[in-house]
C-alpha positions in Angstrom: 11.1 -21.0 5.7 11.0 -17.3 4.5 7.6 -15.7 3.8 7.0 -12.0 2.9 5.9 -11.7 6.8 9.0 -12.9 7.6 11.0 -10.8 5.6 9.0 -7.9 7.3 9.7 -9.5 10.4 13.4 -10.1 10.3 13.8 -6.5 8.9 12.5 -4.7 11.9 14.3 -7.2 14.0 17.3 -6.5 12.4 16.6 -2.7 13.0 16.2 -2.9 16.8 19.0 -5.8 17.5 21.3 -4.7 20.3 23.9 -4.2 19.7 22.6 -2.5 16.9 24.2 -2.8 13.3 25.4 0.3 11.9 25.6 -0.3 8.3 23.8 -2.0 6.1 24.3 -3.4 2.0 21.1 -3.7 0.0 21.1 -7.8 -1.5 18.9 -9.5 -3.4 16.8 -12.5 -1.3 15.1 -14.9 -3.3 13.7 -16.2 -0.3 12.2 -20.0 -0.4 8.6 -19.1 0.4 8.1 -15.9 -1.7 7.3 -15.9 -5.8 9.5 -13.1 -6.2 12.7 -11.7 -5.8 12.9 -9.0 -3.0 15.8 -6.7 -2.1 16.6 -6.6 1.3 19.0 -5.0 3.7 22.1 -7.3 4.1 23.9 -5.8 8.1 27.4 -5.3 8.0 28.6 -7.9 10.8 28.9 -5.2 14.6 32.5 -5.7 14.7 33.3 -4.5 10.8 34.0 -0.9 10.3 33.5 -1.4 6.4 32.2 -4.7 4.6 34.9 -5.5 2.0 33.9 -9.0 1.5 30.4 -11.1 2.1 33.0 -12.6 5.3 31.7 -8.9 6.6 28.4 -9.6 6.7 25.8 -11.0 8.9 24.8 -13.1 6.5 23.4 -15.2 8.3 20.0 -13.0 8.7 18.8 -14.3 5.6 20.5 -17.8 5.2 19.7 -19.4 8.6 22.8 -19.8 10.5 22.3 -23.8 10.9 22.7 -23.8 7.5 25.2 -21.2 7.1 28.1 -22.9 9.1 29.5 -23.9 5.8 28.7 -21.7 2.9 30.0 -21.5 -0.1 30.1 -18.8 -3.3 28.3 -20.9 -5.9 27.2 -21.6 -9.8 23.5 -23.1 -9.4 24.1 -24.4 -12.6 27.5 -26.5 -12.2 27.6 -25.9 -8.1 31.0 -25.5 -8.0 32.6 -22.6 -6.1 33.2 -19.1 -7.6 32.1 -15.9 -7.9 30.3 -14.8 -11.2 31.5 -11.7 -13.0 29.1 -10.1 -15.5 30.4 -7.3 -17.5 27.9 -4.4 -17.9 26.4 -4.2 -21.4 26.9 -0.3 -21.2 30.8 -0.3 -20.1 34.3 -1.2 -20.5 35.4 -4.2 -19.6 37.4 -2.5 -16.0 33.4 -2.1 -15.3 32.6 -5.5 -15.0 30.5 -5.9 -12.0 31.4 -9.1 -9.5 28.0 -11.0 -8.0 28.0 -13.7 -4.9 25.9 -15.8 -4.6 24.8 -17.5 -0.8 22.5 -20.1 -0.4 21.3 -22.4 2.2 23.2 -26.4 1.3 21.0 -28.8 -0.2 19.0 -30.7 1.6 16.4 -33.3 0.3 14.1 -32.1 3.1 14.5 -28.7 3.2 11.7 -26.1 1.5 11.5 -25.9 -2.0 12.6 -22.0 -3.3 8.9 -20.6 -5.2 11.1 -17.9 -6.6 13.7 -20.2 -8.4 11.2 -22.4 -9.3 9.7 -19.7 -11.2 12.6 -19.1 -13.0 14.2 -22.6 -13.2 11.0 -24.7 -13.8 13.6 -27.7 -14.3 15.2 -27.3 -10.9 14.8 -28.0 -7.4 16.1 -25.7 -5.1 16.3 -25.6 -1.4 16.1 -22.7 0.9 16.8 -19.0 0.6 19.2 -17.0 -1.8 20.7 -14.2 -1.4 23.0 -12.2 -4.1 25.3 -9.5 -3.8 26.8 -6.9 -6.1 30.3 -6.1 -5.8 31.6 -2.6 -7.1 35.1 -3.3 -10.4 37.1 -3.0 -7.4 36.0 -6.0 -5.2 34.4 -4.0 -2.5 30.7 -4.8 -1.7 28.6 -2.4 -2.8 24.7 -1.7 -3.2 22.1 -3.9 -5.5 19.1 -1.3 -6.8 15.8 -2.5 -7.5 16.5 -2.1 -11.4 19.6 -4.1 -10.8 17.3 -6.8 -9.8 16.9 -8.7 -13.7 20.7 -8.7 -13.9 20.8 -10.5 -10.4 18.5 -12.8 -11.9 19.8 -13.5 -14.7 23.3 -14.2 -13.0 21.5 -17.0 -10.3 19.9 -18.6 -13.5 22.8 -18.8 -15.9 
């Protein structure tokens, strides 16, 4: 369960860990308890000099690590494994930004996501999301707060 306490909560946690992380990625959480979509700080795992992939990250301060054992890069739609690529509307096509998706595996019992339900009225989805931009190269990059429709708009595709 994620609330907007808890976001506030897990934030300053994250701030004071020891030993401390150094660098930090901004994501978007669609966390399971909160209406809407916030961006959070995503830490770069202690022992990674530069996060290259989401394997970098310390990911598992916003999915909860029981869950997180397993993830997986996923389509809500078709839940199959991938990461989505959305070309920008404004660019060429060698801008076409790369989005993963991480999520918490299904399970009947676990909290229904507000935020999702919000936008997917139709489905039922389980515990937090969390999407992150990668720059036309790969690397893993920074998600803006105006960035946050097109983040969106990739989960619910």
């Amino acid at each position: 369960m994620t609330a907007e306490r808890d976001i506030r909560a897990i934030t300053h946690n994250m701030l004071v860990r020891k030993p401390a992380y150094v660098h930090f990625h901004s994501g978007l959480l669609m966390a399971d308890e909160c209406r809407q979509s916030v961006i959070v700080s995503v830490p770069v795992d202690v022992s990674v000099e530069c996060a290259v992939g989401v394997e970098d990250l310390a990911l598992e301060t916003w999915i909860p690590s029981d869950y997180f054992k397993s993830w997986q890069l996923i389509n809500l739609d078709d839940c199959t494994a991938h990461v989505d690529h959305m070309p920008r509307e404004d660019s060429d096509p060698d801008q076409v930004l790369h989005y993963t998706i991480c999520f918490s595996p299904q399970m009947l019992n676990g909290r229904l996501n507000c935020c999702l339900k919000r936008l997917l009225p139709e489905r039922n989805w389980h515990g937090n999301v969390l999407i992150l931009k990668h720059g036309a190269n790969g690397v893993i990059t920074d998600l803006t707060d105006g960035e946050r429709h097109v983040a969106e708009h990739v989960v619910v595709r």
